[in-house]
N, CA, C and O atoms as a GROMACS GRO file, in nm:
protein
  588
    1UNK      N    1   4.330  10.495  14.069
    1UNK     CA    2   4.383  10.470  13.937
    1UNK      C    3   4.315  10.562  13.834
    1UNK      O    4   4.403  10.614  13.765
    2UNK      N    5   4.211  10.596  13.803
    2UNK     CA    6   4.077  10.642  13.742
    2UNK      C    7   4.193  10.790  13.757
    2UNK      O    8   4.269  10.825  13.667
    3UNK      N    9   4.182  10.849  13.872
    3UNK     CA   10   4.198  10.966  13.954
    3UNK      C   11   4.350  11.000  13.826
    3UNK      O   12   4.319  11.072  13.731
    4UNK      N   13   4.479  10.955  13.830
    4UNK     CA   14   4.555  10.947  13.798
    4UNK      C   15   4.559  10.973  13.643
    4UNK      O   16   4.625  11.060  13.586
    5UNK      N   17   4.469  10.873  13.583
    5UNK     CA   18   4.461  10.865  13.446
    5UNK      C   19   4.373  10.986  13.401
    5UNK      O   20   4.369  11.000  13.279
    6UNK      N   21   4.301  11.078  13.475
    6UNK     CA   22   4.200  11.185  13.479
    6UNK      C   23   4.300  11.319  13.465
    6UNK      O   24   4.300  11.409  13.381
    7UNK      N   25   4.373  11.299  13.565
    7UNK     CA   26   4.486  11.408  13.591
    7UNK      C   27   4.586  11.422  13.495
    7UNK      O   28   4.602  11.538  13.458
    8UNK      N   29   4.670  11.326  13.436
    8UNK     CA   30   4.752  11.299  13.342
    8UNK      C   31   4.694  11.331  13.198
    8UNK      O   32   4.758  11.381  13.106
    9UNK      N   33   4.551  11.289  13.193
    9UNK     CA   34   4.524  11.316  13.098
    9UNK      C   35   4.467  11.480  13.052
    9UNK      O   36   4.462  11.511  12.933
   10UNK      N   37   4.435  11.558  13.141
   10UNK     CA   38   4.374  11.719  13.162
   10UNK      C   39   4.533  11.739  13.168
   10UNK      O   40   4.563  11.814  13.075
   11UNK      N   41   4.634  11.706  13.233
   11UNK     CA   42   4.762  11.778  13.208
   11UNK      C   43   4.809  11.770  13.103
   11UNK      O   44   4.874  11.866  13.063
   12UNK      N   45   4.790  11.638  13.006
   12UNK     CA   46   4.862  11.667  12.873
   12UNK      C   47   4.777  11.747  12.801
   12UNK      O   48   4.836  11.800  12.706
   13UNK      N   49   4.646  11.780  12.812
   13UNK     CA   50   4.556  11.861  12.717
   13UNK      C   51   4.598  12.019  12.680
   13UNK      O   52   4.602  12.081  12.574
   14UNK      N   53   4.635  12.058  12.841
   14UNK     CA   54   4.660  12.170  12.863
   14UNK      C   55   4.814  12.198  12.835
   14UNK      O   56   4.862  12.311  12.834
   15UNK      N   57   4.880  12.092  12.813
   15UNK     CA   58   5.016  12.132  12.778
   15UNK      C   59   5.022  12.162  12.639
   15UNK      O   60   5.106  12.251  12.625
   16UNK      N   61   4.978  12.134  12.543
   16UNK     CA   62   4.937  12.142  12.418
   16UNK      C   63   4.998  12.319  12.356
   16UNK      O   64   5.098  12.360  12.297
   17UNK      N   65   4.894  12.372  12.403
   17UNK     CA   66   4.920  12.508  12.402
   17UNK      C   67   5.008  12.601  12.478
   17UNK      O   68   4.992  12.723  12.472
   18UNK      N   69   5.103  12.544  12.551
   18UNK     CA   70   5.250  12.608  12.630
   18UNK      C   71   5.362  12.540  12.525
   18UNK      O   72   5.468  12.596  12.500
   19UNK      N   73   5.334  12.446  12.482
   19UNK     CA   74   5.408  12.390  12.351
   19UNK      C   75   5.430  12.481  12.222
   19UNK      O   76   5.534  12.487  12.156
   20UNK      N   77   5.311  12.550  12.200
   20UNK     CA   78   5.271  12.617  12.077
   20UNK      C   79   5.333  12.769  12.119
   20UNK      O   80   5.366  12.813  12.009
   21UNK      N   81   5.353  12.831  12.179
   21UNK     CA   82   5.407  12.914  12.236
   21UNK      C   83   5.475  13.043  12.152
   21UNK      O   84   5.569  12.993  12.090
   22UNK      N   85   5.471  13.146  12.131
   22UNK     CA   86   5.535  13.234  12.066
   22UNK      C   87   5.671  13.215  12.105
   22UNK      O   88   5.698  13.180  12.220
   23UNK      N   89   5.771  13.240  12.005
   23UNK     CA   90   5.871  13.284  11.957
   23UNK      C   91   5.948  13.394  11.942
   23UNK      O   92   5.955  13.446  11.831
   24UNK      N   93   6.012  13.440  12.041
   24UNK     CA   94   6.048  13.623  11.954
   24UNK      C   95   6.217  13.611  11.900
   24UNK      O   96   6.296  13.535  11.956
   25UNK      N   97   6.235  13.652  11.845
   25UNK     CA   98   6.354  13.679  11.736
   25UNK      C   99   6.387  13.821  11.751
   25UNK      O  100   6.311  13.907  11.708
   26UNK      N  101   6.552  13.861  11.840
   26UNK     CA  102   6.566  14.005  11.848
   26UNK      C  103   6.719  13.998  11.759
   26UNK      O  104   6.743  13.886  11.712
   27UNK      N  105   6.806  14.089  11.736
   27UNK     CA  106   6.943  14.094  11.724
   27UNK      C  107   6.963  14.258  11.842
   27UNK      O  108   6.903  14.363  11.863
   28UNK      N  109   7.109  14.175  11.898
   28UNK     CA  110   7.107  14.276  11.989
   28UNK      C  111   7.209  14.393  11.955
   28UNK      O  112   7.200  14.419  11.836
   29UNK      N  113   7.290  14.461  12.012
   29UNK     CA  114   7.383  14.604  12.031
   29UNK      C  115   7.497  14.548  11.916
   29UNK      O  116   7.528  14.603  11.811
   30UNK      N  117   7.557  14.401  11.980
   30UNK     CA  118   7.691  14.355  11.886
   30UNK      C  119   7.635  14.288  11.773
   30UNK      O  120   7.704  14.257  11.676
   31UNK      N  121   7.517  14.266  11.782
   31UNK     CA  122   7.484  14.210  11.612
   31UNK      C  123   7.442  14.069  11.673
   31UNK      O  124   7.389  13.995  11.590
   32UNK      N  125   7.453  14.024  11.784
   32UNK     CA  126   7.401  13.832  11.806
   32UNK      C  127   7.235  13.846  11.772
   32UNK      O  128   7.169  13.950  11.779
   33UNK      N  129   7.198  13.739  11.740
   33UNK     CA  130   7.110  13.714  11.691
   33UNK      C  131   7.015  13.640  11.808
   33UNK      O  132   7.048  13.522  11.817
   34UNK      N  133   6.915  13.674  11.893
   34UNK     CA  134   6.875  13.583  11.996
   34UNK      C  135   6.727  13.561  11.962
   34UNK      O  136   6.667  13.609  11.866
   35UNK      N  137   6.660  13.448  12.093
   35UNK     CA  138   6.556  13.382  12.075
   35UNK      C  139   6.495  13.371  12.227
   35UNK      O  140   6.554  13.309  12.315
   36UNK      N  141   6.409  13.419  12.240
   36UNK     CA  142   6.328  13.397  12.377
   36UNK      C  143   6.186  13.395  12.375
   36UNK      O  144   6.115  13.433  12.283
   37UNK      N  145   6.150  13.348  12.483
   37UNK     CA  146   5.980  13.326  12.519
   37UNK      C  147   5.918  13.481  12.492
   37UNK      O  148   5.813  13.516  12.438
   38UNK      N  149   6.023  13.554  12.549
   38UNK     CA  150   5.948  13.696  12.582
   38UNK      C  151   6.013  13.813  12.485
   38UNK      O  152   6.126  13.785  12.443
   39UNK      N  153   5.974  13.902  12.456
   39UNK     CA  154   6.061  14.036  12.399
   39UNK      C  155   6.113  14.110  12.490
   39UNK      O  156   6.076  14.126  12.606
   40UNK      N  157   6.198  14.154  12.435
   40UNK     CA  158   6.315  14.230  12.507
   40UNK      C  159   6.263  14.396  12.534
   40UNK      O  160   6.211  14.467  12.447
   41UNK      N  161   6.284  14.426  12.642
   41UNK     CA  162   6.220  14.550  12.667
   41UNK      C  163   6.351  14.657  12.576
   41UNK      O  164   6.472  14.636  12.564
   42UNK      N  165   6.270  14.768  12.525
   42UNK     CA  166   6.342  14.847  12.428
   42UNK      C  167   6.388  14.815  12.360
   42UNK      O  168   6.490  14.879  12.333
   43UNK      N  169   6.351  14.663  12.257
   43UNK     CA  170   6.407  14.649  12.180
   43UNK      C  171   6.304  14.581  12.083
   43UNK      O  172   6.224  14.497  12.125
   44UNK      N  173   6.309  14.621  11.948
   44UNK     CA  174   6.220  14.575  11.838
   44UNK      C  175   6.239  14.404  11.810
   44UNK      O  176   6.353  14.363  11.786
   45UNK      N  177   6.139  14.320  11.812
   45UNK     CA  178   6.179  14.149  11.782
   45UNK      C  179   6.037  14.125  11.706
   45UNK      O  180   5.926  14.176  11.684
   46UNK      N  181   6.128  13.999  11.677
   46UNK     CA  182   5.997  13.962  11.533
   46UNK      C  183   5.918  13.855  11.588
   46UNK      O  184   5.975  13.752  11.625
   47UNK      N  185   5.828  13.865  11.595
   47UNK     CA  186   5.751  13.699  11.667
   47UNK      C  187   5.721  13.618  11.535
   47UNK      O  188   5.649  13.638  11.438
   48UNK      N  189   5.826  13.498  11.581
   48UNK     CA  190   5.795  13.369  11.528
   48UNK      C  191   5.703  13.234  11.549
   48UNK      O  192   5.721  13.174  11.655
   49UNK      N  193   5.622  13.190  11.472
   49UNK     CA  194   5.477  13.115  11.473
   49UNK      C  195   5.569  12.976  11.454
   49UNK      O  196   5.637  12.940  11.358
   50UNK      N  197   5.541  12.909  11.594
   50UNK     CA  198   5.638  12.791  11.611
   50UNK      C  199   5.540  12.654  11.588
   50UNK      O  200   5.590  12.541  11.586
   51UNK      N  201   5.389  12.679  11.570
   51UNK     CA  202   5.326  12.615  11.565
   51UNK      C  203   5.307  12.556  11.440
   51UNK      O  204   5.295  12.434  11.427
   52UNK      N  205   5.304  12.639  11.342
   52UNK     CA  206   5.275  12.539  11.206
   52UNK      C  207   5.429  12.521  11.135
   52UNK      O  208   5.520  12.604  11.129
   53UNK      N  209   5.425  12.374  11.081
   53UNK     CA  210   5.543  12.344  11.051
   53UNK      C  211   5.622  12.399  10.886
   53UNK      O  212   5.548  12.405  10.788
   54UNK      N  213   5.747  12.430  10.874
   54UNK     CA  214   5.752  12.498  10.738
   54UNK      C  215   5.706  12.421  10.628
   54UNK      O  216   5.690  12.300  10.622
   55UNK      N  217   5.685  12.526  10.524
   55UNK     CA  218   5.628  12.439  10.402
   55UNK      C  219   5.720  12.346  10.317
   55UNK      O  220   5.828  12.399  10.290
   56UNK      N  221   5.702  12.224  10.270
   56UNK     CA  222   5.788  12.196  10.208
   56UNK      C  223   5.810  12.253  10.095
   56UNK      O  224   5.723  12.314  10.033
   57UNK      N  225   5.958  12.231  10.050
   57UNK     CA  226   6.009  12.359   9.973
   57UNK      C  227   5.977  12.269   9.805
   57UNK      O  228   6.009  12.150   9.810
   58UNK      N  229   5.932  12.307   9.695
   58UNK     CA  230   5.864  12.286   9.574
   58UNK      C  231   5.964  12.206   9.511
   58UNK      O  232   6.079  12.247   9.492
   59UNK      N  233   5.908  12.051   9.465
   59UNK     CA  234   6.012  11.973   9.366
   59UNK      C  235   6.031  11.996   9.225
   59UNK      O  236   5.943  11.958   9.148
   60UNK      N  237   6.146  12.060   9.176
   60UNK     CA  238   6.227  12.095   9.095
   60UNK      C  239   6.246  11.990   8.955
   60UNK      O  240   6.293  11.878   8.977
   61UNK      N  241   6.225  12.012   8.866
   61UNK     CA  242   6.222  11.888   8.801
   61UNK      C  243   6.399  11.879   8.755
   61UNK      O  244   6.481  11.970   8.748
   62UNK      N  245   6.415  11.724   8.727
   62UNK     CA  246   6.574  11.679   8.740
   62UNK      C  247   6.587  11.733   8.580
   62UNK      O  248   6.519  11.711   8.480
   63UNK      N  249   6.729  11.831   8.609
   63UNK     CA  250   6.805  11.917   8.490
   63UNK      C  251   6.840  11.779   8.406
   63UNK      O  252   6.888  11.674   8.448
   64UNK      N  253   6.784  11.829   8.231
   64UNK     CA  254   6.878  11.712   8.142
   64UNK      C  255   7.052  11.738   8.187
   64UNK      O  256   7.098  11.839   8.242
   65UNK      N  257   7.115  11.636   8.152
   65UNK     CA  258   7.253  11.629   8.170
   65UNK      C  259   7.326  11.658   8.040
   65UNK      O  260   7.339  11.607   7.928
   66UNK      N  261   7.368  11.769   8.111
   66UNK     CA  262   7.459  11.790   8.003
   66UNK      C  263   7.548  11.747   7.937
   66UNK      O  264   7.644  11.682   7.979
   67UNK      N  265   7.520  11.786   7.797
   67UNK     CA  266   7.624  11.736   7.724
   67UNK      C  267   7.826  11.686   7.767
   67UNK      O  268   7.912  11.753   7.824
   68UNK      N  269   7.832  11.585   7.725
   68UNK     CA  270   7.951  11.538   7.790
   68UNK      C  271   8.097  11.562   7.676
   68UNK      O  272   8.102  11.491   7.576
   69UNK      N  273   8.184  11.642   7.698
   69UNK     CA  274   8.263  11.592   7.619
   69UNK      C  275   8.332  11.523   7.480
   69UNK      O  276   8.378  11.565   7.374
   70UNK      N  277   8.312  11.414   7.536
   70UNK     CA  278   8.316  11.292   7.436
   70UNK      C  279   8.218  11.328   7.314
   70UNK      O  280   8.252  11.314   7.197
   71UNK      N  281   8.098  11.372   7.353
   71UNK     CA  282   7.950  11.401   7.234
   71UNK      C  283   7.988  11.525   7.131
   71UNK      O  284   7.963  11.546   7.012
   72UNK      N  285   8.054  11.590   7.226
   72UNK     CA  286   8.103  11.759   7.120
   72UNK      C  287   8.246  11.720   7.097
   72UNK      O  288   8.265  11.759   6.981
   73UNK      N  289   8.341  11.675   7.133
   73UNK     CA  290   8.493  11.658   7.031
   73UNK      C  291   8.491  11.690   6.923
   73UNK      O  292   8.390  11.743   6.876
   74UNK      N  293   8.578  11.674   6.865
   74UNK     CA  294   8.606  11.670   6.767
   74UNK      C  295   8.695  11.566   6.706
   74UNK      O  296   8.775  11.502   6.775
   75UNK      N  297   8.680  11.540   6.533
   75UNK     CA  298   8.741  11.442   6.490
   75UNK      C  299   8.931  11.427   6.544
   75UNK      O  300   8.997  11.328   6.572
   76UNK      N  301   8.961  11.552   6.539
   76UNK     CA  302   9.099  11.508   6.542
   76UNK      C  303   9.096  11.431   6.753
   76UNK      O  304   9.168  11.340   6.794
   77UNK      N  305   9.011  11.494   6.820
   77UNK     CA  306   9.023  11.422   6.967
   77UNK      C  307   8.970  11.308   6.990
   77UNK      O  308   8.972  11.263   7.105
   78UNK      N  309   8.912  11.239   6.887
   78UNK     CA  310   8.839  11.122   6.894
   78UNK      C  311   8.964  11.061   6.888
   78UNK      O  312   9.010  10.998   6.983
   79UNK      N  313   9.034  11.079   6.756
   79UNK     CA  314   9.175  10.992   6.708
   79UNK      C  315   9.280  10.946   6.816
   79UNK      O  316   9.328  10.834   6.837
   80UNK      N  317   9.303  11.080   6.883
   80UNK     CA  318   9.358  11.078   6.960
   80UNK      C  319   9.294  10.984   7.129
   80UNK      O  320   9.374  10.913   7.190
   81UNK      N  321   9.204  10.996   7.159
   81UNK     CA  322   9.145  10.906   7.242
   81UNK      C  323   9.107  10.777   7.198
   81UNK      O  324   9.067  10.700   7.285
   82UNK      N  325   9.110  10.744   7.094
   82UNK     CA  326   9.095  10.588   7.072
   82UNK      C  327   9.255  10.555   7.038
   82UNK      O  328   9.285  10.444   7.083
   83UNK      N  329   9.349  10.612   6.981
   83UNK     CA  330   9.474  10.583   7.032
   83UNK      C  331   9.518  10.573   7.178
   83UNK      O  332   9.594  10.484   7.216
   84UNK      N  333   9.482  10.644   7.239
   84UNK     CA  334   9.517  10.604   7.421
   84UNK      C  335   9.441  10.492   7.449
   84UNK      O  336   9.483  10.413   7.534
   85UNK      N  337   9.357  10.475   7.403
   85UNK     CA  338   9.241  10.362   7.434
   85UNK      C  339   9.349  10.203   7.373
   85UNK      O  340   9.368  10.103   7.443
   86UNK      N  341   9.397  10.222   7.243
   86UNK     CA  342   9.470  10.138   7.215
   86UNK      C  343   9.578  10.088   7.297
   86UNK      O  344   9.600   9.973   7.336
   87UNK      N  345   9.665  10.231   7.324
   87UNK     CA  346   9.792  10.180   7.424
   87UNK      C  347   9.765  10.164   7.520
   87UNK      O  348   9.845  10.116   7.601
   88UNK      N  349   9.614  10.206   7.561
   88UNK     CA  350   9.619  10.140   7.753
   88UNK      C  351   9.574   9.983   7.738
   88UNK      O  352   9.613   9.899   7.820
   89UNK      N  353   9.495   9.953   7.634
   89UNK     CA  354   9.445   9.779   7.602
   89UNK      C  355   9.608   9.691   7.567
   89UNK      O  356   9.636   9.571   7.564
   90UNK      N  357   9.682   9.804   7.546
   90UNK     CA  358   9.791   9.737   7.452
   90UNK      C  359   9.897   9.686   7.612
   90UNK      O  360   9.949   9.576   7.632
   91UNK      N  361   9.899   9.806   7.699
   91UNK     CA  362   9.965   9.803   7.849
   91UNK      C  363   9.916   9.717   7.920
   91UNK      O  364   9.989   9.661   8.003
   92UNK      N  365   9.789   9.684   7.908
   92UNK     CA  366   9.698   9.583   8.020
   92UNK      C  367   9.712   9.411   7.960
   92UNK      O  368   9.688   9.308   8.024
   93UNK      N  369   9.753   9.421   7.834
   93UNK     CA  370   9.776   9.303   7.775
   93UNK      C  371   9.916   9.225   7.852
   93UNK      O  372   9.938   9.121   7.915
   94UNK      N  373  10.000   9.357   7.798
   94UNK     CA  374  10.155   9.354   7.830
   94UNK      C  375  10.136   9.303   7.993
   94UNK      O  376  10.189   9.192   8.009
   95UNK      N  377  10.093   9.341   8.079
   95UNK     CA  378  10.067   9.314   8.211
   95UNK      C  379  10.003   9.183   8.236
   95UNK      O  380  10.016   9.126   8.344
   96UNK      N  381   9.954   9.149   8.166
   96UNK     CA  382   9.856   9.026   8.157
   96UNK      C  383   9.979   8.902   8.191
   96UNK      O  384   9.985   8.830   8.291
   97UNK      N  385  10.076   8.904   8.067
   97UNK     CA  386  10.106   8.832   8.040
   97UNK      C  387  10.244   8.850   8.156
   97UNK      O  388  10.296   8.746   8.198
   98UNK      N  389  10.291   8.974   8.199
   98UNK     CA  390  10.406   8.952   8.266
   98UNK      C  391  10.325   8.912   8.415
   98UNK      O  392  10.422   8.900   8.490
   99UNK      N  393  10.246   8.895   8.469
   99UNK     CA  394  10.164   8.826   8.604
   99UNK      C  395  10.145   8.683   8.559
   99UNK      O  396  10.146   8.609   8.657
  100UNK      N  397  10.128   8.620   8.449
  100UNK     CA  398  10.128   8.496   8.449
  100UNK      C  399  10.281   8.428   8.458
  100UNK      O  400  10.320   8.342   8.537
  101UNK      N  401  10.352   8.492   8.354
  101UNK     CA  402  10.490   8.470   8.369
  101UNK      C  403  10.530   8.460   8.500
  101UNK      O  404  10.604   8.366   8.529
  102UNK      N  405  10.490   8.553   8.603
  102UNK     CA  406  10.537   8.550   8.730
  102UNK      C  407  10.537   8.477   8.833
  102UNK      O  408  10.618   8.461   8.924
  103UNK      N  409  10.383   8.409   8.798
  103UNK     CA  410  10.296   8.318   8.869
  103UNK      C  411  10.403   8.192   8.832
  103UNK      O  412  10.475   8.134   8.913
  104UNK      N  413  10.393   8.166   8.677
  104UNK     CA  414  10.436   8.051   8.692
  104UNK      C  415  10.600   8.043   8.737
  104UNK      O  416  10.640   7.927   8.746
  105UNK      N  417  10.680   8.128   8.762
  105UNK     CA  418  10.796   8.117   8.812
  105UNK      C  419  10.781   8.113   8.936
  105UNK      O  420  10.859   8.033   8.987
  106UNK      N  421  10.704   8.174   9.021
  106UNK     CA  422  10.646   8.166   9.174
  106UNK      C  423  10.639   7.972   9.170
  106UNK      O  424  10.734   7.914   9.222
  107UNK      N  425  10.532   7.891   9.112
  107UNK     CA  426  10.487   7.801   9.088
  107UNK      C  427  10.592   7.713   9.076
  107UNK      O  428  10.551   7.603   9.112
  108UNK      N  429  10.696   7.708   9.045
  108UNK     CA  430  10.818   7.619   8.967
  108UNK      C  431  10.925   7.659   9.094
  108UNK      O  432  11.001   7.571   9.135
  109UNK      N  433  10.928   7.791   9.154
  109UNK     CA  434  11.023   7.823   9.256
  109UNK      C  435  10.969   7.731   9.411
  109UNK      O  436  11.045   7.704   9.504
  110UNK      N  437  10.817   7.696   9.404
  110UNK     CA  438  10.806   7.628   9.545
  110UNK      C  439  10.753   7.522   9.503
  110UNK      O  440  10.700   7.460   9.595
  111UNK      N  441  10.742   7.468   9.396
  111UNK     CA  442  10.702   7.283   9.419
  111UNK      C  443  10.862   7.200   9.398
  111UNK      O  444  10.894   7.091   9.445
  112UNK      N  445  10.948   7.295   9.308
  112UNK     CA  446  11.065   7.254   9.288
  112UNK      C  447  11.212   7.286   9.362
  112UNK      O  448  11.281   7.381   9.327
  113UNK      N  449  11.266   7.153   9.513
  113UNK     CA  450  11.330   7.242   9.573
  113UNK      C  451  11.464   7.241   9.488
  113UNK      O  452  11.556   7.290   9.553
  114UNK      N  453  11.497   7.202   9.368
  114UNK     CA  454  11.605   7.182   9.306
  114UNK      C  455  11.647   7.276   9.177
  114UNK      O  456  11.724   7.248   9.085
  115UNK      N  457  11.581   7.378   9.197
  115UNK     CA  458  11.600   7.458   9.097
  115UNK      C  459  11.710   7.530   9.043
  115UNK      O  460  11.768   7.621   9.102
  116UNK      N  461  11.744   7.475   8.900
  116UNK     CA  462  11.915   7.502   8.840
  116UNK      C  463  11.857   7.652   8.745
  116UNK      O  464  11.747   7.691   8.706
  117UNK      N  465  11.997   7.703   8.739
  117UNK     CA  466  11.988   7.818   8.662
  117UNK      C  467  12.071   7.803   8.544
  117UNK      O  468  12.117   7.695   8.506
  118UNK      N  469  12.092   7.937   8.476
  118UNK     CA  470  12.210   7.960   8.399
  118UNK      C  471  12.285   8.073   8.409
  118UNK      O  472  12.198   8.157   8.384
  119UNK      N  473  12.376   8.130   8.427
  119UNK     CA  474  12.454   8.200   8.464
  119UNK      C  475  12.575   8.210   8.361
  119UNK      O  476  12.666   8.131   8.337
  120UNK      N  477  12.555   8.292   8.326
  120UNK     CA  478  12.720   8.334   8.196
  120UNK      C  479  12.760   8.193   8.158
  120UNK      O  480  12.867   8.137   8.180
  121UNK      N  481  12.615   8.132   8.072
  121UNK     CA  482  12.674   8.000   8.007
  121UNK      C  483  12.692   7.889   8.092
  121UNK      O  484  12.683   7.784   8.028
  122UNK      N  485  12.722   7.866   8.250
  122UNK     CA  486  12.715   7.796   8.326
  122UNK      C  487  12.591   7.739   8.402
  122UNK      O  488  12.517   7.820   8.457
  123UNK      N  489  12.562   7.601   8.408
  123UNK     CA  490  12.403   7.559   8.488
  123UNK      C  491  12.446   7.566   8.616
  123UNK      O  492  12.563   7.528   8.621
  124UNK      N  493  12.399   7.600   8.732
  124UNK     CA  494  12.441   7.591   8.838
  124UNK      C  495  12.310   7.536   8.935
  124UNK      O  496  12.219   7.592   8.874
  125UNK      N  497  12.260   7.482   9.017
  125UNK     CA  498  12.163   7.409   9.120
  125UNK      C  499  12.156   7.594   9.271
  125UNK      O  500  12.246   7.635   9.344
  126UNK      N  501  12.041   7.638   9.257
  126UNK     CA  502  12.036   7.758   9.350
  126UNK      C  503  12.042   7.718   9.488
  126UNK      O  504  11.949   7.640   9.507
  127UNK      N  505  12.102   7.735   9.580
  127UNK     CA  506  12.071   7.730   9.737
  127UNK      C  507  11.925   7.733   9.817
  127UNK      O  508  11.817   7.752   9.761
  128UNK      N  509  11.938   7.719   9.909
  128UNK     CA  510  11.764   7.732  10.022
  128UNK      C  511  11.765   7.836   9.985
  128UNK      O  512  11.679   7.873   9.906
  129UNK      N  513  11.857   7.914  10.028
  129UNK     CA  514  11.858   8.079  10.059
  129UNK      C  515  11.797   8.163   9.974
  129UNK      O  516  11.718   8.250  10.012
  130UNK      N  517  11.836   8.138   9.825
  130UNK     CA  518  11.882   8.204   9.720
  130UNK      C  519  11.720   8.120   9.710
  130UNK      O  520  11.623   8.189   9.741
  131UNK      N  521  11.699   8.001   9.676
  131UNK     CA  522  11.550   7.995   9.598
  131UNK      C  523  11.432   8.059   9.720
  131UNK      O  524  11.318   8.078   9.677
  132UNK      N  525  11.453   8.083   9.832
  132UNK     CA  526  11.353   8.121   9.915
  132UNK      C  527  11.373   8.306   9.922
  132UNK      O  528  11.283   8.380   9.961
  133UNK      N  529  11.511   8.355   9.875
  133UNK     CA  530  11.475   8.499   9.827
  133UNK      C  531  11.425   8.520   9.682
  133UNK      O  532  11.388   8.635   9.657
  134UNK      N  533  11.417   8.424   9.578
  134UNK     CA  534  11.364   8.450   9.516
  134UNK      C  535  11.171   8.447   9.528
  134UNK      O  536  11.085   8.514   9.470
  135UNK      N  537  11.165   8.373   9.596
  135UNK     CA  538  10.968   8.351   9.586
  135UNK      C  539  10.993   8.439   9.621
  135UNK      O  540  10.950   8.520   9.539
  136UNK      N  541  11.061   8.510   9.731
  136UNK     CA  542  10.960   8.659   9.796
  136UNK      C  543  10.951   8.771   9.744
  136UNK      O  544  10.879   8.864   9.778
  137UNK      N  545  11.080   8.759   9.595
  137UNK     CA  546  11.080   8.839   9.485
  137UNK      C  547  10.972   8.855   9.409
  137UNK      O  548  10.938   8.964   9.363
  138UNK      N  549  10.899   8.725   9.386
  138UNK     CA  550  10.821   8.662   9.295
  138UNK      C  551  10.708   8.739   9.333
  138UNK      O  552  10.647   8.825   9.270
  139UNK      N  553  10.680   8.670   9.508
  139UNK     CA  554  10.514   8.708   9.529
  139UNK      C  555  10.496   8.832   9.571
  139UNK      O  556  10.381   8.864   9.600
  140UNK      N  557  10.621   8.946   9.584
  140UNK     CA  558  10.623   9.067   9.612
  140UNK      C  559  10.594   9.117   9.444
  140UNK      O  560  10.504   9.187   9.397
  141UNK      N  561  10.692   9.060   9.390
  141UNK     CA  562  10.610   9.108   9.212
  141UNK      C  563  10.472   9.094   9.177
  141UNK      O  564  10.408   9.173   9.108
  142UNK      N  565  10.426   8.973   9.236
  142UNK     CA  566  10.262   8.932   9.196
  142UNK      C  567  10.198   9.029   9.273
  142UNK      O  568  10.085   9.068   9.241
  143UNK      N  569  10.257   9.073   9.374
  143UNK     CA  570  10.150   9.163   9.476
  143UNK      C  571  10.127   9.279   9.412
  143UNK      O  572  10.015   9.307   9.370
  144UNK      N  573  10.247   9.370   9.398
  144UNK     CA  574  10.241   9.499   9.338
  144UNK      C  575  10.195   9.508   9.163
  144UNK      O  576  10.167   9.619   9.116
  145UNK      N  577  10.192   9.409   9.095
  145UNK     CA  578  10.145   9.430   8.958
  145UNK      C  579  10.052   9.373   8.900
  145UNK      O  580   9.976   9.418   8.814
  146UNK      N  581  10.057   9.234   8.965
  146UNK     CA  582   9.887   9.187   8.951
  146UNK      C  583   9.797   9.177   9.044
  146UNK      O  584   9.780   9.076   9.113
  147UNK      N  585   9.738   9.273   9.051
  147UNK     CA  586   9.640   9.314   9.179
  147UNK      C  587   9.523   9.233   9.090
  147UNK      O  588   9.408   9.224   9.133
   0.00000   0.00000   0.00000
């Protein structure tokens, strides 16, 4: 056992330095770029030091951020962006209210199986058919607009 752990251990010592090993770096006739233990006979290569590891490369301090846009405008693009700002609050409202509307017709189309309409002045009582294509109208509307 002794014997084993003696041997293993003089073999890893000595491996140490077949590890560390030169490097050569040639480019050949077509331009490839190669790498071997040994240099290439008649041919110039650079020996590379494989042993010490590269340096780490120097921390850079973080660039201020540049100025945005919005900070340099100008008055007349401000106007104009708080007007879009208006009509998109003004669109999301409008939306608001047509998903509740929807909901509650979804809501009234399946607790109620008796649901009457009006039609050119006439009340009429809707079919299975007709109130069960409408929910799928409904919750296909709720799907696509009120996400």
């Amino acid at each position: 056992m002794r014997r084993t752990i003696l041997v293993s251990s003089l073999l890893l010592a000595l491996s140490a330095p077949v590890m560390a090993s030169q490097v050569y770096k040639w480019v050949d006739a077509q331009g490839v770029t190669h790498f071997g233990a040994q240099p290439p006979q008649g041919q110039q290569a650079t020996q590379i030091n494989t042993s010490a590891p590269p340096p780490r490369p120097a921390e850079t301090p973080p660039t201020p951020a540049a100025p945005t846009f919005d900070s340099i405008a100008d008055p007349e693009q401000e106007a104009i962006n708080e007007q879009v700002r208006k009509d998109v609050a003004a669109q999301e409202a409008e939306r608001r209210k047509y998903c509740e509307a929807q909901r509650n017709n979804l809501a009234q189309l399946e607790n109620n199986p008796r649901v009457r309409v009006e039609v050119d002045g006439e009340v009429r009582r809707l079919g299975e058919d007709e109130r069960q294509a409408r929910i799928t109208e409904a919750r296909k509307a709720i799907e696509e607009t009120c996400k």
